[in-house]
N, C-alpha and C positions, 0 to 999 in steps of 0.2 A: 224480696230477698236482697238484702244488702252486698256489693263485693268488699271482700277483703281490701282493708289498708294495709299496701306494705310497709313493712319495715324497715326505716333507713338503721343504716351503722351510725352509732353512735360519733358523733365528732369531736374528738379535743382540742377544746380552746388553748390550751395551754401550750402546743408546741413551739418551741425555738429554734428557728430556723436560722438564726445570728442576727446581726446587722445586714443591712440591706447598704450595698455598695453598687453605687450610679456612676457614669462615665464622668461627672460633674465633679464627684468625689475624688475620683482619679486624677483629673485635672485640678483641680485646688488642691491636692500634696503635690501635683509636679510643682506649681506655682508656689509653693510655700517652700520648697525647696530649691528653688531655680538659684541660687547664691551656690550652693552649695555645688548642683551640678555643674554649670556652666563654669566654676572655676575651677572644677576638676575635669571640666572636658577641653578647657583653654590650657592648663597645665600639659596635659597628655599632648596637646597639639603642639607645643614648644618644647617638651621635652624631645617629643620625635624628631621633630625640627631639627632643633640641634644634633641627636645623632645622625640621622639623615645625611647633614651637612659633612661630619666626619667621615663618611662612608664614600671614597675614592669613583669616580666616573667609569663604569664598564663598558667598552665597545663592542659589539657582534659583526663578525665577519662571516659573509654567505657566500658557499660557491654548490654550485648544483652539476651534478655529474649526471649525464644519460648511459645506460645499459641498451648492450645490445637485445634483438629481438630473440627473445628465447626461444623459439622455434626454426630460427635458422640453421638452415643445414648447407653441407658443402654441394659447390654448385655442378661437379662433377662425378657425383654416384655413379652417372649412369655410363658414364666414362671407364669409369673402376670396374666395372661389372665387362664392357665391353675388351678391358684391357689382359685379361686372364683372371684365374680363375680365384687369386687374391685381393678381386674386384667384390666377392661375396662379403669380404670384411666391411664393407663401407657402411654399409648399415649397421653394423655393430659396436657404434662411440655415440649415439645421440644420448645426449645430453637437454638438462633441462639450466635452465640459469633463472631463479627465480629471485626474487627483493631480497629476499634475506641472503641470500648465497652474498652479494656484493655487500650491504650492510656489516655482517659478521666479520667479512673480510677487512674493511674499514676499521674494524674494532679488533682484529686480530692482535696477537701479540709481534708479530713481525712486521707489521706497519705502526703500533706502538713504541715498541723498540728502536726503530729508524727513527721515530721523530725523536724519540727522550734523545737521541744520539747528533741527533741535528741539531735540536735547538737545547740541550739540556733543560730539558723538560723539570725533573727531578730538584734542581739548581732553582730554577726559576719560582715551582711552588714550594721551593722547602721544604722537598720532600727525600729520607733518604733513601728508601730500598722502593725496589721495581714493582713489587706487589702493593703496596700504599700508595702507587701513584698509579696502578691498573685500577684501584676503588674511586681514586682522586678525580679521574681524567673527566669520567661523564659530566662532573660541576662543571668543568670547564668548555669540553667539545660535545656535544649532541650530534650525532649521525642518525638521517631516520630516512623512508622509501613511501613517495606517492601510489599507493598501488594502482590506480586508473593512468597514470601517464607514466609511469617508470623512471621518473627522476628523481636522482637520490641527494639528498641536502644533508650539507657536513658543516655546521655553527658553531665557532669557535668565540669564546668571550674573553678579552684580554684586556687593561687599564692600558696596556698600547694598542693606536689601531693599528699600527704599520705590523706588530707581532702577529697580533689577530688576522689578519689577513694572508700575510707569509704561512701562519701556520695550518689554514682551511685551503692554501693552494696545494699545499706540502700534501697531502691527503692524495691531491689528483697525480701526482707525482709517483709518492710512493707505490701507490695500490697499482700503476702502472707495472714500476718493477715489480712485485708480488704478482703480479697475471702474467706476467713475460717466462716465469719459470713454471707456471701452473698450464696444465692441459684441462681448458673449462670447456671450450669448445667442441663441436666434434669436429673440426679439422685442426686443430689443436691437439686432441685426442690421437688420430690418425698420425698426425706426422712425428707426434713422440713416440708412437708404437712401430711405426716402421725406423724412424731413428735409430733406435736401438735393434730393432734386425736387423738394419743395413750393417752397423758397426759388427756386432756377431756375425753378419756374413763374411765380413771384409779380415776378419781374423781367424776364419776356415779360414778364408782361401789363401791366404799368406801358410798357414801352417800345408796346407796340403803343397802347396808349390815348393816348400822348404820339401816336405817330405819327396816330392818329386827328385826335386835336386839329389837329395841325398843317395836316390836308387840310382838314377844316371850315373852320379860316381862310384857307386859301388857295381853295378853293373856293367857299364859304360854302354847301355841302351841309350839310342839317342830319335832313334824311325820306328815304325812301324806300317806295315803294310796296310793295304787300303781296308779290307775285310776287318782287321783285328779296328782301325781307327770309324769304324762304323758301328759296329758291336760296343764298345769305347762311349762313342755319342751318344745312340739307343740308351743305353744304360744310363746313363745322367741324365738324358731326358726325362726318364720313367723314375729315378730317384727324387728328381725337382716337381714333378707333377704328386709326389707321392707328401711329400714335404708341403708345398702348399697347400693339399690337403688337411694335412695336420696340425697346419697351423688355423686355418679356419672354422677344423673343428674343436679346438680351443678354445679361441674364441666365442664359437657359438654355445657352448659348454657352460659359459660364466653366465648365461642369460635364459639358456630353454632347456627342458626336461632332456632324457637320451629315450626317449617315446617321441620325439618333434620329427616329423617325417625328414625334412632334410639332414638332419643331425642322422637320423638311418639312412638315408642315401649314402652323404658322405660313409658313414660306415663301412659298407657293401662295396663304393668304389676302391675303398683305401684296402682292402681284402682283397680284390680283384689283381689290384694296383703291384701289392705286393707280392701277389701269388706269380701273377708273370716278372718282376724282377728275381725271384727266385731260382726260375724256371730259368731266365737267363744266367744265373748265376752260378747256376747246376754244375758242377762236376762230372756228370753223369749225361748221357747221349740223352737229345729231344726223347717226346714220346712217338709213340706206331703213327705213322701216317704223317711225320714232319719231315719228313728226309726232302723234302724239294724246300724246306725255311733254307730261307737263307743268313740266319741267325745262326752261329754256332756258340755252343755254350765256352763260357768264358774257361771254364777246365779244359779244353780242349784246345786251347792255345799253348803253344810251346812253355812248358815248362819254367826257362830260363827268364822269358820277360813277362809272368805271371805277374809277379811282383809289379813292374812298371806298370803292365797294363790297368792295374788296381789302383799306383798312386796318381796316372794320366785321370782315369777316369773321374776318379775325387775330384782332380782340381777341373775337368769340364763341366763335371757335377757345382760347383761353388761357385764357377764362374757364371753357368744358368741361372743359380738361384741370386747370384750378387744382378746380376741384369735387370730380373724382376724384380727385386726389392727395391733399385733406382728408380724403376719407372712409378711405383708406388709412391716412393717418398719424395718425387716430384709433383708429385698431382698434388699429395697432400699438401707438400708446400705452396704451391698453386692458389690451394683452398685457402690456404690460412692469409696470403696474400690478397685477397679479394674480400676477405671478409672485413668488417670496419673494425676500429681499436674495441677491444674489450670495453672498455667506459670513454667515452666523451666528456670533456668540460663542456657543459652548456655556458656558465656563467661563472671567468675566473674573478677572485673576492678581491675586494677591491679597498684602500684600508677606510672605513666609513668615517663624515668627519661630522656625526653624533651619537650620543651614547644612548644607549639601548637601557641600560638601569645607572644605578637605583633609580626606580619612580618617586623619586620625594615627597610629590603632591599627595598621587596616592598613599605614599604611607601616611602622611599628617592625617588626612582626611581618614582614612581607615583607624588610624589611634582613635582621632577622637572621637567618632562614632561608636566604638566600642567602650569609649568612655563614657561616653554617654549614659549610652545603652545599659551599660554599669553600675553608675549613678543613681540613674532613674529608678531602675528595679530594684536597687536596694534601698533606696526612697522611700517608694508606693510598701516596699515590707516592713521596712518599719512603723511607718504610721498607719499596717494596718494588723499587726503584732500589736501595736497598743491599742487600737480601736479594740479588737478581740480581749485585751486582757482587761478591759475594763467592762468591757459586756457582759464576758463569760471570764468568771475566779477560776471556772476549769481549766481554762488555755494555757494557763500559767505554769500548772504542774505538767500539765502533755508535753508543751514546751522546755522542762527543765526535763522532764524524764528522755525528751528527744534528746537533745544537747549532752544528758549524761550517757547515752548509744553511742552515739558516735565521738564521745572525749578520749584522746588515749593513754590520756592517766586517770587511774579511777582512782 
């Protein structure tokens, strides 16, 4: 028994695959063409040339600024903590200082503004409003942050070097002043915030001493006895303890839940706190079983220098809390003094004495290679556009029906 012959698929002769194009072929139209390119890629190199040559000399000035360590903190917390009970705020101003924080800053509009004012910015690119020359500025100055070493580089390109240079130092200048009014820091932080409580305290205690004066001459109380000037004291003590409470729990406020166990302590002592200044404050006799205090409530002082005794005690009261709030916004200052400048000049700019652009070579050489490259491939398609329309009469109409797609007059 015989096996089956299979059967092959029939095969067409006939198919047309086109013309068959070889690396040989591609090469013999480069070379058949090489007049053609090479004097459109020598033209493209002279013409660049020549603009190139009109295109003015730019110089780049570099200056490199260091940022302090963002994790620095002030070097007396533990100080703060030991110094009373406004020593709790210390921890409550860190701060982070990251790239971009100085970066942005360098680019702000109030270190912009300084310079167009310095150097007439505006004048100089011919430019006239403030907003056209905020889009302007990047052509001109590049600010940008190493983030591995933290040094921040500010590139200024100017047809002057000596401008270029003045104007990338002007940078470590300005952003100076700009950080001198800014709290970045947290002793920075710290000393602007007691700053301004010292000031508010220091305007109690003027007005309580006015008000003092004023009961003196209306009364013409001038002494008091020892008992009443101990009562007096106790009471300011227990108001200033009550006060720097308050303020810490304010602060603490802007940062942790009121579920934060210390945030509840404070609470409970400022309750406490208050409940016995109350009690001294009372109008009304102690309660059962104080009669041996030696505390008497402040109603119970003579009638006639109730009055004083209240504005005495104010100003013992402001004078307490002016006390602490000095020792505070000394440490702070302290800290702020010890810490290094907000940015460092590593490297002031210096006016360079070569220009940084145009690349001239490069550009020639970039024209012409793109001429080239131009050239050639439109070379190789046309002599193989006509290789195809001579093979294939089809290619002619695909070709016209292509060209009529995409004409945009029909």
């Amino acid at each position: 028994m015989t096996s089956p012959v299979p059967v092959s698929a029939p095969v067409a002769d006939d198919i047309d695959d086109g013309p068959s194009i070889t690396l040989v072929d591609l090469l013999t139209w480069l070379g058949e063409g090489k007049k053609l390119i090479a004097g459109v890629t020598v033209a493209a190199g002279v013409v660049t040339a020549g603009y190139a040559l009109t295109l003015p000399d730019i110089f780049t000035a570099r200056t490199s600024l260091l940022q302090p360590n963002s994790q620095q903190q002030g070097g007396s917390s533990a100080a703060l903590a030991a110094l009373g009970s406004l020593g709790g705020l210390a921890g409550g101003f860190s701060t982070k200082s990251p790239d971009e924080l100085y970066v942005n800053l360098l680019r702000s509009d109030s270190v912009q503004r300084a310079l167009d004012a310095r150097f007439d910015l505006r004048k100089r690119y011919k430019i006239e409003t403030y907003e056209v020359l905020r889009t302007a500025l990047p052509r001109y100055i590049r600010v940008g942050a190493d983030k591995k070493s933290g040094i921040i580089s500010v590139e200024v390109d100017d047809e002057d070097p000596k401008f270029a240079s003045d104007l990338a130092n002007a940078h470590a200048t300005e952003i100076t002043k700009l950080l001198s009014r800014l709290a970045v820091s947290e002793a920075q932080q710290r000393r602007v915030f007691f700053e301004q409580q010292l000031k508010d305290t220091k305007e109690n205690l003027i007005r309580a001493e006015q008000a003092l004066r004023d009961v003196q001459e209306k009364s013409g109380m001038v002494v008091l006895d020892k008992q009443a000037e101990a009562i007096i004291q106790a009471v300011a003590q227990l108001k200033t303890r009550i006060a720097e409470r308050e303020i810490r729990l304010k602060v603490m406020r802007t940062s942790t839940t009121p579920e934060n166990p210390e945030v509840r302590l404070l609470v409970s002592e400022l309750a406490a706190l208050r409940t016995e200044l109350a009690r001294m404050e009372s109008n009304t006799t102690g309660a059962p079983g104080t009669e041996g205090n030696i505390d008497i409530p402040i109603g119970k002082l003579p009638s006639a220098g109730l009055e004083y005794v209240r504005a005495t005690r104010e100003v013992k009261f402001q004078e307490t809390l002016l006390a602490g709030m000095l020792r505070q916004y000394e440490i702070a200052k302290m800290d702020e003094a010890k810490e290094a400048p907000a940015l460092q000049q590593v490297d002031a700019a210096v006016a360079p004495d070569r220009k940084s652009k145009p690349k001239r070579a490069n550009m020639v050489i970039g024209a012409m290679l793109g001429a080239f490259l131009l050239v050639a491939g439109w070379t190789l398609w046309r002599r193989y556009d006509t290789l195809m329309r001579t093979a294939r009469p089809e290619h002619t109409s695909r070709m016209d029906t292509l060209r009529g797609a995409w004409r945009l007059r029909r």
